[in-house]
C-alpha positions as CSV (number, residue, x, y, z in Angstrom):
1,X,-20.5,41.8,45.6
2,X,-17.3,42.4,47.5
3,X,-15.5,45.3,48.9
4,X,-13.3,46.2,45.7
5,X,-14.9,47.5,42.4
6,X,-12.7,45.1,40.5
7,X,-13.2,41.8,42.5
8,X,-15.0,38.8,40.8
9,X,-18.1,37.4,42.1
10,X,-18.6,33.9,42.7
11,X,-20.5,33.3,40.0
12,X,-17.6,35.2,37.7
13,X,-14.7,33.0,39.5
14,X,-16.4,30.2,38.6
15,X,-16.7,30.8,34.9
16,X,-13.2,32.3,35.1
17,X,-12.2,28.5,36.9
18,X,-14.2,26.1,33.4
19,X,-12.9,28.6,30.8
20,X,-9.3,27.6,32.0
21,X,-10.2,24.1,32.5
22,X,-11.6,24.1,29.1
23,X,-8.6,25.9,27.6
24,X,-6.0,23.6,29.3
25,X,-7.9,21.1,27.6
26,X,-8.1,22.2,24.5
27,X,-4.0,23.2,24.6
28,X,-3.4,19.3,26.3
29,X,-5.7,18.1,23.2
30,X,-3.6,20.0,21.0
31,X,-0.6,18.7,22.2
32,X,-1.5,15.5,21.8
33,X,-2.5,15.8,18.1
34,X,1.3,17.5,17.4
35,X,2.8,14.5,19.6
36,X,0.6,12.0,17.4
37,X,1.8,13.9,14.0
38,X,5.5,13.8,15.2
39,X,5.3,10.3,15.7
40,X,3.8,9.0,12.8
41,X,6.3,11.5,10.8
42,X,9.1,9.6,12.7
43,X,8.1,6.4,11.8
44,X,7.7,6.4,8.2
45,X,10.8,8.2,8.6
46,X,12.3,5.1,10.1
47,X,9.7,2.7,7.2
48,X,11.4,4.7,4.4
49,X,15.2,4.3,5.8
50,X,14.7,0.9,6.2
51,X,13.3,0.5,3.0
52,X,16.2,2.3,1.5
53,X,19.0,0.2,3.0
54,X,16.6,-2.8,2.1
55,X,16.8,-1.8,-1.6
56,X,20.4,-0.4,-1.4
57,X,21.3,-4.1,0.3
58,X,19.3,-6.0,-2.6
59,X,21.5,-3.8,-5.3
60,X,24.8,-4.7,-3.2
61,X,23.8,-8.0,-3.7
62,X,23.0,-8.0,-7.2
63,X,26.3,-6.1,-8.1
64,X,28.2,-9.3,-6.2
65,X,26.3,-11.4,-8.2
66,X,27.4,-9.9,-11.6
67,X,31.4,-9.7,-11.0
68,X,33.0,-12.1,-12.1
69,X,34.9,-13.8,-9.2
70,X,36.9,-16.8,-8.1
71,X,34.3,-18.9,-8.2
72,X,33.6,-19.2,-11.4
73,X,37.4,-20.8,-12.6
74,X,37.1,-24.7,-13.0
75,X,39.6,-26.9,-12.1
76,X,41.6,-28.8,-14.5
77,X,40.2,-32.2,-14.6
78,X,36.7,-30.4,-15.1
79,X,37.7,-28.4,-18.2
80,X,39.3,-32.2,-19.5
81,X,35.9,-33.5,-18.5
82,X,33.9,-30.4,-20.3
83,X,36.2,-30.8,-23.4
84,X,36.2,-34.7,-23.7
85,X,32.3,-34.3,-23.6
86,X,32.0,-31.3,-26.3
87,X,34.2,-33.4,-28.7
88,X,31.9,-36.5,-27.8
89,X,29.3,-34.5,-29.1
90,X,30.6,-33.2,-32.2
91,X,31.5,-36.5,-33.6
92,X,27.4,-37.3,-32.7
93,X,26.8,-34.5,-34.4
94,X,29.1,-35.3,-37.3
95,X,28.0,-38.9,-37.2
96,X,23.9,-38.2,-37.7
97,X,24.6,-36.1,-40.4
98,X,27.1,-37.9,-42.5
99,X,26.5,-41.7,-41.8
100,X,25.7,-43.9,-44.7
101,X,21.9,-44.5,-45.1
């Protein structure tokens, strides 16, 4: 062997050398699967924000939709129109159902 009691022979280095290879490995492996894991955890982090301000953005929309708003008042001349053509259509009315036979 070698001069001190302690020392490692060759054969003992050597073993000593592929069980930290193999445990680097391992610990790099490991690493990996963690960095893997974050990543997926980020993105459907990211998925379910942007499918929140998706749905938020679709209600926003929605709630526009249902308030009344300047867009809906008619001029003049198209209520006159509206009206002329509602009385039209009473005196049909009123015509079918009274005229003579």
């Amino acid at each position: 062997m070698s001069d001190t009691p302690n020392a490692l022979s060759d054969q003992e280095r050597a073993e000593l050398e592929r069980l930290r290879a193999e445990k680097r490995r391992r610990e790099a492996d490991t690493a990996a699967a963690r960095e893997r894991a974050e990543l997926e955890r980020l993105r459907a982090e990211r998925d379910a924000e942007a499918c929140d301000a998706a749905a938020h953005e679709r209600e926003e929309q929605a709630r526009r939709r249902m308030e009344p708003g300047d867009d809906l008042s008619m001029p003049t001349a198209q209520k006159v129109v509206f009206a002329i053509c509602v009385v039209l259509m009473v005196c049909g009315v009123l015509y079918i159902a009274f005229a003579p036979r």
